[in-house]
LUMTORTOR-582393 format. One line per 3 residues: their letters; for each residue y, x, z of C-alpha. Coordinates in Angstrom, 3 decimals. Example, Ala and Ser with C-alpha at 12.3 -4.5 7.8 and 13.67 -1.06 7.14 Angstrom:
REM LUMTORTOR-582393
AS = -4.500:12.300:7.800; -1.060:13.670:7.140
//
This chain:
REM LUMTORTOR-582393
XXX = 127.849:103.628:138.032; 125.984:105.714:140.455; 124.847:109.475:139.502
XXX = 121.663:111.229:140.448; 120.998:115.180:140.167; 117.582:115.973:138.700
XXX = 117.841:119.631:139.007; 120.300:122.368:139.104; 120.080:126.121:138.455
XXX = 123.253:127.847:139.765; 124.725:131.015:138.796; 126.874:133.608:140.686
XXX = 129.512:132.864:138.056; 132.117:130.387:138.377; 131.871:129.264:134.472
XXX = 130.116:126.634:134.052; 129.250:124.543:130.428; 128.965:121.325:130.343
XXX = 126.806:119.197:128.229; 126.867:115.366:128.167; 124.430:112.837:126.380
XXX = 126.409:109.562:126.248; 124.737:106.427:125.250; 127.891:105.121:123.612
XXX = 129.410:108.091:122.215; 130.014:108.793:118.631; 132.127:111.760:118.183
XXX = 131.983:115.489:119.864; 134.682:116.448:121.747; 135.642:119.887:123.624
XXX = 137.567:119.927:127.035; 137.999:122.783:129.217; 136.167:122.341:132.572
XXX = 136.085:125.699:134.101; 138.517:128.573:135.936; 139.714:130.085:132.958
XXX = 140.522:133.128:135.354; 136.922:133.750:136.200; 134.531:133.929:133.118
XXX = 131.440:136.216:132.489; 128.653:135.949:130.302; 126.451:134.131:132.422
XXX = 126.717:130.041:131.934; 125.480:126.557:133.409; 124.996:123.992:130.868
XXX = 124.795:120.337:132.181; 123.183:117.565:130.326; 124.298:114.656:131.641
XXX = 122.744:110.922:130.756; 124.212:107.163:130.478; 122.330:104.860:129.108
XXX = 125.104:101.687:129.174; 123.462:98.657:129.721; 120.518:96.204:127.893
XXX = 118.315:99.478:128.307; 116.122:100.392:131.077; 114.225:104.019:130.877
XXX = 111.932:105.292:133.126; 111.377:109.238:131.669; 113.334:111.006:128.768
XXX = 111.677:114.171:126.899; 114.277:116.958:125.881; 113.993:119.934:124.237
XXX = 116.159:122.920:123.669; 115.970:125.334:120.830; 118.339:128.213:119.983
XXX = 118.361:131.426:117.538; 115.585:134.150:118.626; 112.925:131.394:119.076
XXX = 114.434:130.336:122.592; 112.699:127.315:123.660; 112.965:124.822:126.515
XXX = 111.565:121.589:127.165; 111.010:119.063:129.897; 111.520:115.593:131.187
XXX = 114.116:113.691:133.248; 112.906:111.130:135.387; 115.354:108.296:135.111
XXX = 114.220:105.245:137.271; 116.545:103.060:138.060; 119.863:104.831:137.408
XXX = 122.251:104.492:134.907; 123.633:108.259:134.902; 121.343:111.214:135.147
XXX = 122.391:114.925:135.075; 119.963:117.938:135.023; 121.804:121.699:135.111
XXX = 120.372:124.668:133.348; 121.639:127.962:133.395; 121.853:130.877:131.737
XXX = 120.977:129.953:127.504; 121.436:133.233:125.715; 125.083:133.277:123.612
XXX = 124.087:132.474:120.214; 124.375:130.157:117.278; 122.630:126.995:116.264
XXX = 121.428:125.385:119.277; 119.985:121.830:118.882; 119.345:119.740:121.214
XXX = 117.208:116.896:121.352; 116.194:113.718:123.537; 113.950:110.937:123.463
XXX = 112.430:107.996:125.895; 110.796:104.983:125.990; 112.007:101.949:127.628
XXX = 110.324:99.812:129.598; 109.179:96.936:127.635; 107.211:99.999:125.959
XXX = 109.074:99.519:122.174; 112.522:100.218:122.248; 112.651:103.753:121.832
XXX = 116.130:105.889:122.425; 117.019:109.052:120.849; 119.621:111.448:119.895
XXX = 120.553:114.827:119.500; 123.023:117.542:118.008; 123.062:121.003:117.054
XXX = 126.014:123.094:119.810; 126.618:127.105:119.502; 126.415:128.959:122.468
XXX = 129.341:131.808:123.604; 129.899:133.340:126.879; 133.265:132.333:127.821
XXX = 133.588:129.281:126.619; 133.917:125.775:128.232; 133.152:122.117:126.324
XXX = 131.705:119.154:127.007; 129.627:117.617:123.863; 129.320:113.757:123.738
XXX = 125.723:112.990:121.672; 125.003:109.507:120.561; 121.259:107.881:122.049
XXX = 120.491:105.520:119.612; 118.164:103.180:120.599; 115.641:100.527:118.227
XXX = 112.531:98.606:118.846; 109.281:97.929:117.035; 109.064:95.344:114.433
XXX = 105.460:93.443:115.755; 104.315:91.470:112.528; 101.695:88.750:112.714
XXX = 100.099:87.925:110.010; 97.284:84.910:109.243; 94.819:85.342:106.675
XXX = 93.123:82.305:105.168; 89.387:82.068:104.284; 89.733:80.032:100.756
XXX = 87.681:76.361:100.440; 84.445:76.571:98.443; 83.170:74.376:95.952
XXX = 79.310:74.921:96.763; 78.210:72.082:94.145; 78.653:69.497:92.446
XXX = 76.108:67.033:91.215; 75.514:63.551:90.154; 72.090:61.894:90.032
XXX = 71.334:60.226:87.117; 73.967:62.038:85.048; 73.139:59.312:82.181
XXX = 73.985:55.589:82.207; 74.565:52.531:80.456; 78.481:51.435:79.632
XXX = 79.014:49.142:82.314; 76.597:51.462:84.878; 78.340:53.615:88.083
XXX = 77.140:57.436:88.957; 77.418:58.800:91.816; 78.926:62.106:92.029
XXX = 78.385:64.087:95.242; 80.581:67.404:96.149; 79.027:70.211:98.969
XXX = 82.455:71.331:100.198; 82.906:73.698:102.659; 86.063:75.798:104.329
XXX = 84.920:78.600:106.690; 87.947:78.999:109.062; 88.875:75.034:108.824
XXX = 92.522:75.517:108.349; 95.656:76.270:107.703; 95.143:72.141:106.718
XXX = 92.442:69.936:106.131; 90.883:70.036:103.463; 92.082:67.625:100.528
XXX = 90.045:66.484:97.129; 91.579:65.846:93.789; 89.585:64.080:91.454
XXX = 89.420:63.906:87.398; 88.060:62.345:84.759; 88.431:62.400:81.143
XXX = 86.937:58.619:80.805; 85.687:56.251:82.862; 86.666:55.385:85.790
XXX = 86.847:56.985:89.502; 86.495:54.904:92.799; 85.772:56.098:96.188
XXX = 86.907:59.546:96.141; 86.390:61.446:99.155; 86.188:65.401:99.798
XXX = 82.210:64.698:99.783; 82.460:62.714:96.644; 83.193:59.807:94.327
XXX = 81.970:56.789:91.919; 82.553:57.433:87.961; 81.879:54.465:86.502
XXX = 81.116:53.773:82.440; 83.615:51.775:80.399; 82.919:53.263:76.790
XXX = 80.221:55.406:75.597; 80.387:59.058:75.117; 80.302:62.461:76.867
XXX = 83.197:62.705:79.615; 84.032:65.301:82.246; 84.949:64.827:85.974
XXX = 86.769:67.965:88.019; 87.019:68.161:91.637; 89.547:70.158:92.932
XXX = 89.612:71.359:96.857; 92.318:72.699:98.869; 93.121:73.412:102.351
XXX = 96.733:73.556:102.611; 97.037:77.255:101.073; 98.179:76.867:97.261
XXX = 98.634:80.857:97.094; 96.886:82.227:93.916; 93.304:81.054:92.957
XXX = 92.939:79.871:96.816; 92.196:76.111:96.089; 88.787:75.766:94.320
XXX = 87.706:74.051:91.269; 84.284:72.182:90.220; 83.041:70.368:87.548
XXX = 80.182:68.321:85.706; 79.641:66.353:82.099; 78.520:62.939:82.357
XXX = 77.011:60.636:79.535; 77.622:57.036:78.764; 75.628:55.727:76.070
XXX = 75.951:52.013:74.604; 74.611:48.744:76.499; 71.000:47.721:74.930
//
């Protein structure tokens, strides 16, 4: 892997902190990593950056806070690498430092972050290995379908003769012409049905007495009160 310095702010002591944000770490560890004969209470912290691989980053965002409001934020620029460092120096001993980073990849969803809380003393030497845990954005897509409508339903005459045919005519209509075409059901009590289409059918008289016919219309979506439902009474009275 290749390494790039971002900055560096150096001190006229030898002791020097390091700080590293690994991509695939899980666990903090301490190491010595300076000349244990030449300490003072000035210090360099390092943060240093891998990303591993199936991530590419083009900026990360930290931010340092500490005890006595101390403060510090930024950003890396990243680019192409897949190790970054950037040395500060001089954080003010103390306890309850947190540190905390965050960038965007590329593809502008996955998102990587990760931080942890360190103490700060003036003679003292670690290196701390933070997890960056990195997740995308869930895109849902959702379809939302305009119901069929039953505008009417009529039949002209609505009286005949046993033996007699009405014709019953349906005003249909489905506003976004999907998810399916539309499809007719028809019903009858009595009588008989012929030619059913979505735009009507034939009820035709075989007894006499008052019988219903129902239409129902559907496009495909049989969600909850989506398909409609129409109908009409028709009379059949006896032959002369």
């Amino acid at each position: 892997m290749g390494e790039r310095a971002i900055g560096s702010w150096k001190s006229r002591s030898s002791s020097v902190w390091i700080l590293c944000l690994l991509a695939a770490a899980t666990a903090v560890t301490a190491s010595a990593c300076a000349d244990d004969a030449d300490r003072s209470t000035s210090n360099t912290i390092t943060f240093k950056l891998d990303f591993g691989s199936g991530v590419t980053l083009t900026l990360v965002d930290y931010r340092i806070t500490g005890p006595n409001n101390f403060r510090r934020i930024g950003s890396l620029p990243v680019d192409d690498a897949p190790i970054v460092t950037a040395t500060f120096q001089n954080l003010p001993p103390g306890q309850g430092y947190n540190i905390q980073v965050k960038g965007t990849a590329t593809d502008d969803a996955t998102i990587c972050q990760g931080q942890m809380t360190f103490d700060v003393t003036a003679s003292m030497s670690a290196t701390l290995q933070i997890p960056l845990m990195c997740g995308g954005i869930a895109a849902v897509t959702a379809i939302i379908n305009k119901c069929p409508v039953i505008d009417g339903l009529s039949a002209i005459p609505s009286e005949v003769n046993v033996g007699a045919s009405i014709q019953v005519v349906a005003d249909v209509r489905d506003d976004d012409g999907g998810p399916q075409p539309l499809s007719a059901i028809w019903q009858t009590d009595g009588g008989t049905l012929s030619n059913l289409s979505r735009t009507g059918a034939t009820f035709t008289c075989t007894a006499p007495g008052s019988f219903t016919v129902g239409l129902k219309i559907s496009d495909g979506d049989n969600s909850n009160k989506c398909p409609d439902t129409g109908k009409l009474t028709l009379l059949c009275t006896p032959a002369s």
